[in-house]
C-alpha positions, 0 to 999 in steps of 0.5 A: 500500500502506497501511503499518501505524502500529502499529511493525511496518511493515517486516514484511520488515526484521522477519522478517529480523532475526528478529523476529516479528511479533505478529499473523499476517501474511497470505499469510506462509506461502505466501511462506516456502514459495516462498522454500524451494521455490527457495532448495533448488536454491542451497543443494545446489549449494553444498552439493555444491561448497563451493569455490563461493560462493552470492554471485555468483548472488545479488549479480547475478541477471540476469546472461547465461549465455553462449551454447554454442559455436557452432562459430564462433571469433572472429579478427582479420585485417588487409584492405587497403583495396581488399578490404574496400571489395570486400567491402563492395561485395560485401556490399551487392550480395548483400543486394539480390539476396537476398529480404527475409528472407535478407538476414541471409544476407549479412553479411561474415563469411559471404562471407570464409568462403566465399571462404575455404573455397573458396580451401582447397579449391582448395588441398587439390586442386591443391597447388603448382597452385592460386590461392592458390600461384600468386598468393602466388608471382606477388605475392613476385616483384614 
């Protein structure tokens, strides 16, 4: 881009210092009305809840919106080593077993939920029967 000896080379700095230039700039008013046609939306936002702030949204413009619930929620569970060397045994097994584009079927989080889930189920039938009661029980008597 050539840029302009006659003083007004900063069309941008100009227009936003409110300084108009002498001669028509090109393409000028279809910028101006871009500018408004999405700048509307911002401004009836903060018009419409005025304890927002129109910063954020302008001083970091491509921040990520978060993702919506995907009804997962994140927790942390103390293994033993011995299951989670299980696990990763477990885990890798499965990934060969499983054709090339369901591998990411296969992943820990998957095959403790399951285990998991199946390990409830077990309990919610059999109560005071169950593995779970049973092998809590057998565990606390050594």
């Amino acid at each position: 881009m050539q840029r302009n000896n006659k003083g007004n080379g900063d069309v941008l700095g100009n227009l936003f210092q409110g300084r108009a230039p002498v001669e028509a700039i090109p393409g000028l008013d279809e910028l101006t009305s871009i500018i408004e046609k999405y700048s509307r939306p911002l401004l009836s936002k903060h018009q419409d809840n005025p304890s927002t702030s129109l910063q954020p949204a302008l001083a970091n413009p491509t921040k990520k919106k978060r993702k919506k619930s995907s009804g997962k929620t994140k927790t942390t569970h103390y293994l033993t080593k011995e299951v989670f060397n299980d696990l990763d045994k477990a885990n890798n097994f499965l990934k060969g077993l499983l054709p090339t584009g369901s591998k990411l079927l296969a992943t820990k989080s998957n095959i403790v939920n399951l285990a998991l889930k199946t390990l409830l189920e077990d309990f919610e039938s059999n109560k005071k029967e169950s593995e779970l009661v049973k092998k809590l029980l057998k565990n606390n008597m050594k």
